[in-house]
C-alpha positions in Angstrom: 46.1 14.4 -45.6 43.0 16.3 -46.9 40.7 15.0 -44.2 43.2 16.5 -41.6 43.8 19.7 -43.4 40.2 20.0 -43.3 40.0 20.4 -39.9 41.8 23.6 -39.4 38.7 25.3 -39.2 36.5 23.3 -37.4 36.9 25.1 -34.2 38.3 28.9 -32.9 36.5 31.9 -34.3 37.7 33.6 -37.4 40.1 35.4 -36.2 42.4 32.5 -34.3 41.0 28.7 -35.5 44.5 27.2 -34.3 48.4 27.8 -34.4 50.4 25.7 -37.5 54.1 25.4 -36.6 56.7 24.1 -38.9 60.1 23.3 -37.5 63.4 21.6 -37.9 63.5 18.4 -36.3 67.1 18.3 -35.3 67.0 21.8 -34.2 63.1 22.4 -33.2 63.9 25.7 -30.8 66.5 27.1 -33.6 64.8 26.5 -36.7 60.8 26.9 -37.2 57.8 29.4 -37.7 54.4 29.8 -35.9 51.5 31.0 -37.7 47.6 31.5 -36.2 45.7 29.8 -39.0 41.9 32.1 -39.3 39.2 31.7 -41.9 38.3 29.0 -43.7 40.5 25.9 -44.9 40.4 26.3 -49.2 40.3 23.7 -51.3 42.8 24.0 -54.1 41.6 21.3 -56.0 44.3 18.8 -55.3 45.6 20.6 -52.7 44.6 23.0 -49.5 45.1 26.9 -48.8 45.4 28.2 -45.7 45.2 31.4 -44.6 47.8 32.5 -41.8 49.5 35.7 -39.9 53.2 35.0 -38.7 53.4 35.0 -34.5 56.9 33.8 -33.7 60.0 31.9 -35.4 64.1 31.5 -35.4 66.5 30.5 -37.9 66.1 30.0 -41.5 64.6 27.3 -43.5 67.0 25.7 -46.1 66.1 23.7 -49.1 66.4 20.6 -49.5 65.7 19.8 -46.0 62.9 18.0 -44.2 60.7 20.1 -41.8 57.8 19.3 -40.0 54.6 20.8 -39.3 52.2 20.3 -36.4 48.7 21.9 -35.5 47.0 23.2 -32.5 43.6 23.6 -32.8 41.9 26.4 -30.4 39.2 25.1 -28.7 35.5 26.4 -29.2 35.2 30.1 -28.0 32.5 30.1 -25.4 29.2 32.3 -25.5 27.3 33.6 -22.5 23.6 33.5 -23.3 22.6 37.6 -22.7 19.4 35.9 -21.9 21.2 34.6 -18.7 21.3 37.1 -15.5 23.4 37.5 -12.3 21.3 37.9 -9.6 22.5 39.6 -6.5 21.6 37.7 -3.1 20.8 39.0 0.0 23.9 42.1 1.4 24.8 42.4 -2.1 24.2 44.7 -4.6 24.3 45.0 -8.9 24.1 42.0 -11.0 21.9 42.4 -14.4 21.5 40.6 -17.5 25.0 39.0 -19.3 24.8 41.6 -22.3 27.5 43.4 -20.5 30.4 43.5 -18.3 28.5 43.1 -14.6 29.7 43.9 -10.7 28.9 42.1 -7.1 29.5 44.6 -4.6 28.0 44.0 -0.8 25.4 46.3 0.4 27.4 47.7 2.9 25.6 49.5 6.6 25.4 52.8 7.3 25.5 54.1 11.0 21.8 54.7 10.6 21.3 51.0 9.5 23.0 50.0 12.3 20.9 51.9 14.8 17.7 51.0 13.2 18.9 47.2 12.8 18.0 47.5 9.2 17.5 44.4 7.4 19.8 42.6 4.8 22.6 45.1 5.3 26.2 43.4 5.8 27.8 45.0 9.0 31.8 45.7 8.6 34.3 46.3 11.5 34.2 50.0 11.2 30.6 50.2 12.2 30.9 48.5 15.2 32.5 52.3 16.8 31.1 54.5 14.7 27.5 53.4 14.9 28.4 54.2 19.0 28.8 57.8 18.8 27.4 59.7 20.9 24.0 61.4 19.3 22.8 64.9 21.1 19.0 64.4 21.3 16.6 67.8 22.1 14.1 68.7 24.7 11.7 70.6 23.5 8.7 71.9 25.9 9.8 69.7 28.7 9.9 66.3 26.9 12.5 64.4 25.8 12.0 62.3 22.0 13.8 58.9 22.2 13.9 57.4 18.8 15.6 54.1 19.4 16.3 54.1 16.1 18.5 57.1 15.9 21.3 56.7 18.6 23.0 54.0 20.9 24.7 56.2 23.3 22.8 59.5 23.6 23.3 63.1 25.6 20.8 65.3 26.4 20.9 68.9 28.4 17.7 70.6 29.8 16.5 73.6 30.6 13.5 73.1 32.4 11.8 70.2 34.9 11.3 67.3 31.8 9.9 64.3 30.9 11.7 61.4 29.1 8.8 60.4 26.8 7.8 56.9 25.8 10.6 55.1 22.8 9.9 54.7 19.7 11.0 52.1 17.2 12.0 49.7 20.3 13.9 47.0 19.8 13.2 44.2 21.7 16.3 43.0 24.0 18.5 46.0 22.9 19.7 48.8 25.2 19.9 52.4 25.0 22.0 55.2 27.3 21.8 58.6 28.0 23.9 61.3 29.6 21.4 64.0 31.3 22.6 67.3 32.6 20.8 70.7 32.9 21.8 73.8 31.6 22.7 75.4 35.2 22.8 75.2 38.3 18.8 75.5 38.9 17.7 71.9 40.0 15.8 70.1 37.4 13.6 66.7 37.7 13.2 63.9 35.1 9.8 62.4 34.9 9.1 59.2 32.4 6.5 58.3 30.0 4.1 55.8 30.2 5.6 53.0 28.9 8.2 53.0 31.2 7.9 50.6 33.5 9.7 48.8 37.4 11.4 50.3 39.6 12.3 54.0 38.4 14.7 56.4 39.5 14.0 59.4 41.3 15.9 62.1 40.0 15.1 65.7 41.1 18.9 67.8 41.6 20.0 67.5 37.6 22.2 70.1 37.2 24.9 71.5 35.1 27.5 69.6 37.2 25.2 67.4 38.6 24.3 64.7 35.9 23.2 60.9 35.9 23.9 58.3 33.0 20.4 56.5 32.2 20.7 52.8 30.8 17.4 51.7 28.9 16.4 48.8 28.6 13.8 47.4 26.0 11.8 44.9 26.8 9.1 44.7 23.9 8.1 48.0 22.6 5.5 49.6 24.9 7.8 48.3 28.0 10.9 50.1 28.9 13.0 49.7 32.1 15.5 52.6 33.4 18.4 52.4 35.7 20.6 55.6 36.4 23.6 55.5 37.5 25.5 58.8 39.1 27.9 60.7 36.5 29.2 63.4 38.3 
């Protein structure tokens, strides 16, 4: 039996090395006791101490009768090396070294993101409308800025004869709109930039009820085509 007993604290940690039941073998849900077994196993000389915290039992033992005893070791209590890391992949974001508790989150888009077809950014549903809204852009002087990486669907009202000036920040194979309208009734024209290029429209009556919807086109960034279609 001493080889056996000896093994009560081969595995576990010192709080929990295994769980010693003793029960009544006629009447083994009535009549036993379960103990955690922790520290190490004693030897008594002739005999083994064991050192053990009550969990659960039923019933009372009797002398004079024969009970029997069973253990369940606890397997070995695994170690993360802190030396190890969790390395967060491309859209995702935390991660760190194993000397802690660690989080995986995604790197989650933002309407600018979206715009500017930032890189490594998971895109959710909710973007898909939100990145749409309508952004007012400014004429200032007579031209018109178009960031193409600041709107989708733009609006724009002049005050004066203006100039739609050469995109920025193109994006190949994308498209861009734009609702123009003047500020009155005076009749305002719309010129383009350089790097537009085709057949453009000629628009010379924009008004305050009289406005046109402009679809962009980008076909490599220092070529831009431009339809408009009537929006009054």
């Amino acid at each position: 039996m001493s080889a056996w007993l000896d093994t009560f604290d081969d595995s576990g940690d010192a709080t929990v090395r295994g769980f010693l039941t003793i029960f009544d073998p006629t009447a083994p849900t009535t009549s036993f006791r379960v103990y955690t077994v922790s520290g190490s196993v004693v030897d008594g000389t002739g005999y083994r101490k064991l050192t053990i915290a009550h969990v659960a039992g039923a019933g009372s033992f009797v002398e004079g009768m024969e009970y029997r005893f069973s253990f369940a070791q606890r397997g070995p209590v695994g170690e993360v090396p802190s030396s190890r890391t969790i390395t967060s992949g491309t859209g995702l974001t935390g991660g760190g070294d194993l000397s802690a508790n660690r989080s995986i989150a995604i790197d989650k888009a933002t309407d600018a993101n979206v715009r500017a077809a930032a890189s490594n950014k998971v895109l959710t549903a909710d973007l898909i409308a939100s990145a749409s809204d309508v952004v007012t852009l400014t004429e200032t002087g007579g031209s018109i800025a178009v960031d193409w990486s600041t709107f989708i669907h733009g609006t724009v009202t002049i005050d004066q004869n203006s100039t739609l000036a050469s995109p920025t920040n193109g994006q190949p194979g994308t498209w861009r709109t734009i609702m123009i309208q003047g500020n009155n009734g005076t009749l305002r024209t719309l010129a383009f930039g350089s790097n537009f290029n085709g057949e453009l429209p000629a628009l010379a009556n924009i008004t305050n009820v009289q406005r046109y919807l402009l679809m962009i086109y980008c076909v490599s960034s220092t070529d831009f085509l431009c339809s408009a279609k009537d929006a009054n």
